[in-house]
Every structure is written in structure tokens, then in C-alpha cells.
C-alpha positions as CSV (number, residue, x, y, z in Angstrom):
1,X,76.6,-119.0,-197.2
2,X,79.5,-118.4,-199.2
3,X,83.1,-119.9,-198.4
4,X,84.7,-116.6,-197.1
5,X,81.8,-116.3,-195.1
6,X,82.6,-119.1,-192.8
7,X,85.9,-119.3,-193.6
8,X,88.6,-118.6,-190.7
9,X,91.0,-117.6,-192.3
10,X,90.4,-114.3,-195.0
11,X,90.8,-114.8,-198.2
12,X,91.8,-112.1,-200.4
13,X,92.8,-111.6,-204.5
14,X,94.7,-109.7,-206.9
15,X,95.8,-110.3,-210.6
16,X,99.4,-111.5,-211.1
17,X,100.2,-108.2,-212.9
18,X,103.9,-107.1,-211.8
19,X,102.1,-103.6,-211.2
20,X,100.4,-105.8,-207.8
21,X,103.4,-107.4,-207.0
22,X,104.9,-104.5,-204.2
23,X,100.6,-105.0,-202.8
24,X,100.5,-108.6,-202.4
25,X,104.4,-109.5,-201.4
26,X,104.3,-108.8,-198.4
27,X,101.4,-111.6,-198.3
28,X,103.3,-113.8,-200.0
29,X,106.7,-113.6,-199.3
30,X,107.5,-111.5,-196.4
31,X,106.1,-110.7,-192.8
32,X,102.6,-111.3,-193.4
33,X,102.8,-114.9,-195.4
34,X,100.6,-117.5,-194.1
35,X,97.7,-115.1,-192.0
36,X,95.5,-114.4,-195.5
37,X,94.7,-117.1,-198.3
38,X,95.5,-114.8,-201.3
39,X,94.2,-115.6,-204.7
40,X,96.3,-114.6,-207.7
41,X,95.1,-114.8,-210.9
42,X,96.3,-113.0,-214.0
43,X,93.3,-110.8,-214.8
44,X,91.8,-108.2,-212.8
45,X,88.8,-108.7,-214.0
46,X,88.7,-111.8,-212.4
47,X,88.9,-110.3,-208.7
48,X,85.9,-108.4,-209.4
49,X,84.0,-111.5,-209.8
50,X,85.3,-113.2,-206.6
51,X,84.4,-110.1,-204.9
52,X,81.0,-109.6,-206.5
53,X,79.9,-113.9,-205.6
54,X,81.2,-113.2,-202.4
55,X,84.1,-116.0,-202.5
56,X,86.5,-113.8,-201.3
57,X,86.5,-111.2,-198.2
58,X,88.9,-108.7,-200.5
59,X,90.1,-108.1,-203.5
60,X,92.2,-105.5,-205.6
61,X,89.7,-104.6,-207.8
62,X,89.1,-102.6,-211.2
63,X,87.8,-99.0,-209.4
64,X,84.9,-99.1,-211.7
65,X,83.7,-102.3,-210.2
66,X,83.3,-100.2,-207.3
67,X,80.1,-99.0,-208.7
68,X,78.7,-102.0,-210.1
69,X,79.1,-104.6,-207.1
70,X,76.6,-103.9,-204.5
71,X,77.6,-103.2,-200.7
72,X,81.7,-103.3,-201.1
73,X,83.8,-100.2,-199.5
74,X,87.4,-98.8,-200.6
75,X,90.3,-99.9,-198.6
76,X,92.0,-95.8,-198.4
77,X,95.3,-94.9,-199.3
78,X,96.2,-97.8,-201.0
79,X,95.8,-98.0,-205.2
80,X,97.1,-98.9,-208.4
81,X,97.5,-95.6,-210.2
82,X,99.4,-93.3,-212.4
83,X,99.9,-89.7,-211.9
84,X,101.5,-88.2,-215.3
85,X,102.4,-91.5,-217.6
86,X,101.5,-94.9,-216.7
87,X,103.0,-97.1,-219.5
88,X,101.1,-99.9,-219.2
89,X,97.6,-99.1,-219.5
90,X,97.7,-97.9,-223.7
91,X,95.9,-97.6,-227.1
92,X,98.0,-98.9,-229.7
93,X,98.0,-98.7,-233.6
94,X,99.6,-99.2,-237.0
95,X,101.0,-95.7,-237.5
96,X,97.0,-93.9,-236.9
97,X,96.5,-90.5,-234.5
98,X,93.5,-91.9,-232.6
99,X,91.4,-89.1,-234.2
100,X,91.5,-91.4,-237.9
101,X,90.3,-94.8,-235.5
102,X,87.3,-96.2,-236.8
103,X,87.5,-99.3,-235.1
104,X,88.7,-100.2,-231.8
105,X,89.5,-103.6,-230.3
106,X,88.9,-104.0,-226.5
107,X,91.4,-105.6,-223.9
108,X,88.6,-107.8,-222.1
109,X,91.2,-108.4,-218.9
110,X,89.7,-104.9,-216.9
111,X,86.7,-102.7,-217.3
112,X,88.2,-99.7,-216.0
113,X,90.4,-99.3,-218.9
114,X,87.6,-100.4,-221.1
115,X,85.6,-97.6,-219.9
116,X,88.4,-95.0,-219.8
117,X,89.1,-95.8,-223.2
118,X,85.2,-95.0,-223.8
119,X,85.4,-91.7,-222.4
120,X,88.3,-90.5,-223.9
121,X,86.7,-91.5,-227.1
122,X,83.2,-90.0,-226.6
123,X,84.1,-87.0,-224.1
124,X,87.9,-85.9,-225.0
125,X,87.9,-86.9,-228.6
126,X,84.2,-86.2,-229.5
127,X,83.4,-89.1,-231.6
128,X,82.8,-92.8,-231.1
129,X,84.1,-96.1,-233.1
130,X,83.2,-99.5,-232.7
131,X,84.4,-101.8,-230.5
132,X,85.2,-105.1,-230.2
133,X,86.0,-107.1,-227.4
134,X,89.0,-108.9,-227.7
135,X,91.6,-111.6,-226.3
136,X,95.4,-109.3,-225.4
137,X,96.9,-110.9,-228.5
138,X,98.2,-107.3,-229.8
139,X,98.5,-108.7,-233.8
140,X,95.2,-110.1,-234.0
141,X,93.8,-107.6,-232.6
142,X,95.3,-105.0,-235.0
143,X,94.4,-107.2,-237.7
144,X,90.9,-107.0,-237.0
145,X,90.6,-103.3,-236.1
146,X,92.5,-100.0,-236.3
147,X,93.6,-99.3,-233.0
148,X,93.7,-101.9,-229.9
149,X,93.3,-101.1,-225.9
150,X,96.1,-103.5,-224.3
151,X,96.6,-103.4,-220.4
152,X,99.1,-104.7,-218.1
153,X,103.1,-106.4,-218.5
154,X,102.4,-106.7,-222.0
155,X,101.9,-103.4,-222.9
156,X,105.4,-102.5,-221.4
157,X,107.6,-104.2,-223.6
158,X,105.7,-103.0,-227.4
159,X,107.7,-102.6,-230.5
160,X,107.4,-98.6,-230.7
161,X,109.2,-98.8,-234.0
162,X,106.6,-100.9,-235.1
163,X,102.9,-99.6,-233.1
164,X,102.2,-96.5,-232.3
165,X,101.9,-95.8,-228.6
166,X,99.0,-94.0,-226.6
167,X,99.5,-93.6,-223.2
168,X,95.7,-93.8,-221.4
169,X,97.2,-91.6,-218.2
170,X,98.9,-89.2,-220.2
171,X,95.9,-88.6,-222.5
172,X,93.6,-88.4,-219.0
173,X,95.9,-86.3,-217.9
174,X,96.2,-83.5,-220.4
175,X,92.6,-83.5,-220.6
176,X,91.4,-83.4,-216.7
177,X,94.8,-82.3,-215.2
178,X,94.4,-85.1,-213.0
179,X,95.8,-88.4,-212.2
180,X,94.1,-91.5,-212.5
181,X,93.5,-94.8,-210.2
182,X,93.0,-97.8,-212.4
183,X,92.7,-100.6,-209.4
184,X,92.0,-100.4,-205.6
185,X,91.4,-103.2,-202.4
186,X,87.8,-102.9,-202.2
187,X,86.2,-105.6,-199.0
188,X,82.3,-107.0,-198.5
189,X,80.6,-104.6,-196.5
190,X,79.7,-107.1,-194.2
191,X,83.0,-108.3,-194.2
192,X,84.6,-104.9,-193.0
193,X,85.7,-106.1,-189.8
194,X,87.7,-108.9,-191.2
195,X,88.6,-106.4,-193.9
196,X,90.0,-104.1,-191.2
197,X,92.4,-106.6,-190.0
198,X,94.3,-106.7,-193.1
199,X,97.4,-104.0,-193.4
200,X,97.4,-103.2,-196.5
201,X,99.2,-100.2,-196.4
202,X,102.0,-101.9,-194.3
203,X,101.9,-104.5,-196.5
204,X,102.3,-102.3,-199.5
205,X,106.0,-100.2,-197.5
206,X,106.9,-103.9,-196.7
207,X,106.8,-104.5,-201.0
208,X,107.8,-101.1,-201.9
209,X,111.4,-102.1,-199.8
210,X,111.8,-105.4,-202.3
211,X,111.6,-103.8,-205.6
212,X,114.6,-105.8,-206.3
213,X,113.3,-109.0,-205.3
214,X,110.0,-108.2,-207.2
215,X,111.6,-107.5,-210.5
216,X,114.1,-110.7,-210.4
217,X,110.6,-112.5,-209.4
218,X,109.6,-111.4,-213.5
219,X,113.1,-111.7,-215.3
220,X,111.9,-114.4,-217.2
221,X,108.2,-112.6,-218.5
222,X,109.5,-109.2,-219.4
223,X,112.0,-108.6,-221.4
224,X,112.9,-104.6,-219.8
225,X,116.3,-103.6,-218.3
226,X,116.0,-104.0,-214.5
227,X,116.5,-100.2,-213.9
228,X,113.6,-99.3,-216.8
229,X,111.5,-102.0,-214.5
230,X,112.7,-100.3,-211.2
231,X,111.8,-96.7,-212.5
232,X,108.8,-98.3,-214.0
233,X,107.3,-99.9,-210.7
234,X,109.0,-96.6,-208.3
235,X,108.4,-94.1,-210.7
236,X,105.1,-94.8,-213.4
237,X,103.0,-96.6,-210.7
238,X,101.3,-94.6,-208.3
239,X,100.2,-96.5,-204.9
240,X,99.2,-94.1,-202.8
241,X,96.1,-91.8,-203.6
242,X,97.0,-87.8,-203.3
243,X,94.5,-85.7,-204.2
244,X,95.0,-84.9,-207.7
245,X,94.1,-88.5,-208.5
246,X,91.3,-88.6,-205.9
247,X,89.6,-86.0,-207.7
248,X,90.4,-87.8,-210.9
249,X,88.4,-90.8,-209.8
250,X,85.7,-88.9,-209.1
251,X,85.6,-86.8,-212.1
252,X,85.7,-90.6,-214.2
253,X,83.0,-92.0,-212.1
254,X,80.8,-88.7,-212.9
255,X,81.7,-89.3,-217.2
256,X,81.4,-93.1,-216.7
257,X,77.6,-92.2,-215.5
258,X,77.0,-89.7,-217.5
259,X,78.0,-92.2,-220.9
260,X,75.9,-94.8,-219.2
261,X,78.9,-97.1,-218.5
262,X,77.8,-97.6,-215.1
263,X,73.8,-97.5,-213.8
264,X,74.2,-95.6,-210.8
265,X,76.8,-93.1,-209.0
266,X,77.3,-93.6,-205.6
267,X,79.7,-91.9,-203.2
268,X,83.3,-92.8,-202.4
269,X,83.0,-94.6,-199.0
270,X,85.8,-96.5,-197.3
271,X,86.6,-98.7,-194.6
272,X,87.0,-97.2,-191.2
273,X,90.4,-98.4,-190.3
């Protein structure tokens, strides 16, 4: 039996990226430090796999993990999204329009972007390069192919004189008319009842009040004005699902099958709370 199992205390995990920070502060800082064990750990892709081996109760997860680890359900409401421009989820080159890319190296740090990035390729663009998968280090990864998928904080401070910028929500966006969730709390099935103890969405108001605090919290990693970060974090980053990008999951769950990025489709299901 795994650890969270037979733990008393939940545990729970979530990548460091500063787009987590108004999720997990609460948890960390504020009125609910000390109840959960929370795991932080810088790529989101790791979550996924604490989730999947059962080492953790919850975990904010990569949405297409959803359909790749058996017996997890959605935590509602609560997400990592963008609804028009999400600035740090992008496709980056030299100068290139993405329709010239012949080569494409892949962020490894989440798989949802990975296989957005797919399906804009194949579906919206109508063609397909090859890919590489690749460490974030933006100039090798330019060196070694014509265009580069980079995710998280260090996609928000790129040289735009120097790369040219494509924005993966805003490119979703114009296709689908949608919005899109990149990351959501996802629990263990059998761990729902624990699952169901955890506020998340009060945890996530309780963050969304300490912006200020959040943002001095990453003075010293990114290099962006504090208001650019504020409008960034208030503004770019969508937490809450509406509908628009509810039915923009579900549209990129149907294209991630239909590539044959994921084996099966299942239905949204959630956590009663």
C-alpha cells in the first residue's frame, strides 16, 4: 500500500510555476498551512507521476493526464487556464511563421502543451514536423531545431526583439473560439473522500487576495515589472473554468484522441464536493 494510503495526513503536489502560486499559498502560507503535506516541485509533469504511483492523494496535474492515469476525478471550478492570451505557454523561433517549421523541439516539463502543440500542427496548420524532445534551455533548443515549445516562468520574460513569439492560447483560440485549461487538481478515486476535504477553491480566493505577496515571493527569478506580473497572474491566467474553456477541454480531448495522443476518451467526471 502506497504512502498516501496510510498516511494521516493528505499529501498533495503542484509544480513551483508562479502560475500555481495563488493555488497552493494558501497551503503554504496562509489559513490552511500545516493541515496538507504539499509537494512542490518545478515540473508539472512530475505531479502527474506522484498521482499516477499513487504517492500522493492530489495533485495539480497536466489536464491531459486526466486521460492517461487510470481511476483519478477533476477537482471542479478550480484550473490553470487562459481565456484569450496566456503568455507563458508559447512556440518560439528565429524570425520563422510556424507554417516554414520543419523541426520542432519539445518542452519535456508538461504533456498538455506537448500535445497542444501536436494539434495545432496536425489539425490547425495541416502538416506535421519532427519533434524532438528537449530540456527548456531556449538556445539549444533553437540550435537544434526551427521552432521550440517552451512552458512556464521562462517563457514570460523572452527576448521578442530577438525570437519570434507564438502564443499557444491565442492560436487555440482563433482556431476553436475557445479558451483553454492547461492544468487542473485531479485526486485518486479512491481517495475522493480525503480529496473532498481539501478547499481548493477557498484556498485559491485566499491566494488570489496575496498577489502582492506572490509576486515579491519571485522578484529574484523573473525579471518583469511587478504590475506586468500582477496583470499577468490577474489578467492572462484563468483559474476558474467558464464554459467557453470547458468546452475547449473537451473539444482538445476529442483532437488529442482522434491524433492518437491519448488511447482512450473518457468523460469529464469530478469530485462530488
Amino acid at each position: 500500500m502506497s504512502a498516501a494510503l496510510i498516511d494521516s495526513v493528505p499529501r498533495i503536489s503542484a509544480s513551483s510555476y508562479s502560475n500555481t502560486a495563488p493555488l497552493v499559498w494558501s497551503f503554504l502560507y496562509g489559513s490552511r498551512r500545516g493541515e496538507f503535506e504539499l509537494i512542490m516541485d518545478n515540473a508539472p509533469s512530475r505531479s502527474a507521476e506522484l498521482l499516477r504511483e499513487k504517492r500522493v492523494d492530489a495533485a495539480l496535474v497536466p489536464v491531459v493526464e486526466y486521460q492517461r492515469i487510470e481511476d483519478i476525478l477533476l477537482v471542479p471550478e478550480v484550473c490553470v487556464g487562459a481565456k484569450e492570451k496566456v503568455r507563458s505557454v508559447c512556440l518560439l523561433t528565429k524570425g520563422e511563421s510556424l507554417t516554414d517549421v520543419k523541426t520542432v523541439s519539445l518542452d519535456v516539463s508538461s504533456k498538455t502543451s506537448v500535445a497542444l502543440t501536436k494539434i495545432v500542427f496536425r489539425e490547425l496548420l495541416g502538416f506535421e514536423p519532427d519533434w524532438k524532445i528537449a530540456q527548456p534551455n531556449l538556445q539549444k533548443m533553437l540550435n537544434d531545431s526551427d521552432c521550440a515549445l517552451l512552458i512556464g516562468d521562462p517563457a514570460l520574460t523572452i527576448d521578442e526583439t530577438k525570437y519570434r513569439k507564438f502564443d499557444l492560447a491565442e492560436i487555440w483560440k482563433s482556431f476553436t473560439g475557445f479558451g483553454f485549461v492547461f492544468a487542473m487538481w485531479m485526486a485518486n478515486a479512491e481517495r475522493a473522500k480525503v480529496a473532498r476535504t481539501i478547499d481548493f477553491a477557498g484556498a485559491l480566493d485566499e491566494g488570489l487576495q496575496h498577489l502582492d505577496e506572490i509576486i515579491a515571493n519571485y522578484e529574484t527569478e523573473i525579471s518583469l515589472a511587478r504590475e506586468d506580473f500582477k496583470k499577468y497572474l490577474s489578467e492572462n491566467i484563468s483559474y476558474k473554468i467558464d464554459e467557453s474553456m470547458r468546452k475547449g477541454l473537451e473539444l482538445y480531448f476529442d483532437l488529442a484522441f482522434k491524433h492518437r495522443l491519448i488511447k482512450s476518451l473518457k468523460p469529464l467526471k469530478f469530485i462530488e464536493l
